[in-house]
C-alpha positions in Angstrom: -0.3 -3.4 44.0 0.5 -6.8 42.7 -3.3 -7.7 42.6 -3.7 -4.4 40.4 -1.2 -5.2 38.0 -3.0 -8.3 37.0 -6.2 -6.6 36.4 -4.2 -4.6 33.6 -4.5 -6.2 30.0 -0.8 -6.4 29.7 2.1 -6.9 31.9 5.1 -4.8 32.3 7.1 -7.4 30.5 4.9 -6.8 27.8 4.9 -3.8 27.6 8.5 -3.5 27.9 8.9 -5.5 25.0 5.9 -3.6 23.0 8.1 -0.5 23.7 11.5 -1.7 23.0 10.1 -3.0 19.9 8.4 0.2 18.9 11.7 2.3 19.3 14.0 -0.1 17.4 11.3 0.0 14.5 11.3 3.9 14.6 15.1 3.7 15.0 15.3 1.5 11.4 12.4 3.2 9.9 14.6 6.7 10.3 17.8 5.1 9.1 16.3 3.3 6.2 14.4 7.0 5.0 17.7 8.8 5.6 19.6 6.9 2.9 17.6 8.3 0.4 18.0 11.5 -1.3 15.4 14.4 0.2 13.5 14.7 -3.2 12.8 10.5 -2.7 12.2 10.0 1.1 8.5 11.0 1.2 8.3 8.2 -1.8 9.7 5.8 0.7 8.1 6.7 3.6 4.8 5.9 1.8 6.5 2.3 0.4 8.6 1.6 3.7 5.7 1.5 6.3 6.2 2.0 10.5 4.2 -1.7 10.4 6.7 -3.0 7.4 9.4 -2.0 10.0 7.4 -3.3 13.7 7.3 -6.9 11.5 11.0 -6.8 10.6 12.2 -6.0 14.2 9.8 -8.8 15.3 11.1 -11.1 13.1 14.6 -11.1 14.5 13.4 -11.4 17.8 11.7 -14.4 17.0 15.3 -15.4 15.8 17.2 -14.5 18.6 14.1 -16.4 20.8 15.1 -19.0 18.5 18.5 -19.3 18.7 18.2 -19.2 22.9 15.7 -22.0 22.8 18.4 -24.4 21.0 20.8 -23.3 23.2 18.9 -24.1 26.4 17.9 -27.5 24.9 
């Protein structure tokens, strides 16, 4: 089983992450859209992008990674 998994592109950590990622993105995504008035949210769905969303989550994970690499040093 073990020998399979490494045949596979990505690992389960990986693709933990990619998934964990992917729903907090969503998650902001919905709340950002959801301030908005119903006439304007289509507006901002076009302006405020699932991608524009992905980058953001990634870029406070890069933070936290951050923050526990000074810590462990």
């Amino acid at each position: 089983m073990k020998a399979q998994m490494n045949s596979l592109p990505y690992d389960s950590l990986e693709m933990l992450l990619a998934f964990h990622v992917s729903e907090k993105a969503r998650a902001k995504l919905e709340q950002y859209i959801t301030q908005f008035p119903e006439h304007l949210r289509e507006v901002e769905k076009r302006r405020y992008t699932l991608e524009h969303a992905v980058k953001e989550v990634l870029a406070e994970v890069a933070e936290v990674a951050l923050l526990i690499k000074e810590l462990e040093s």
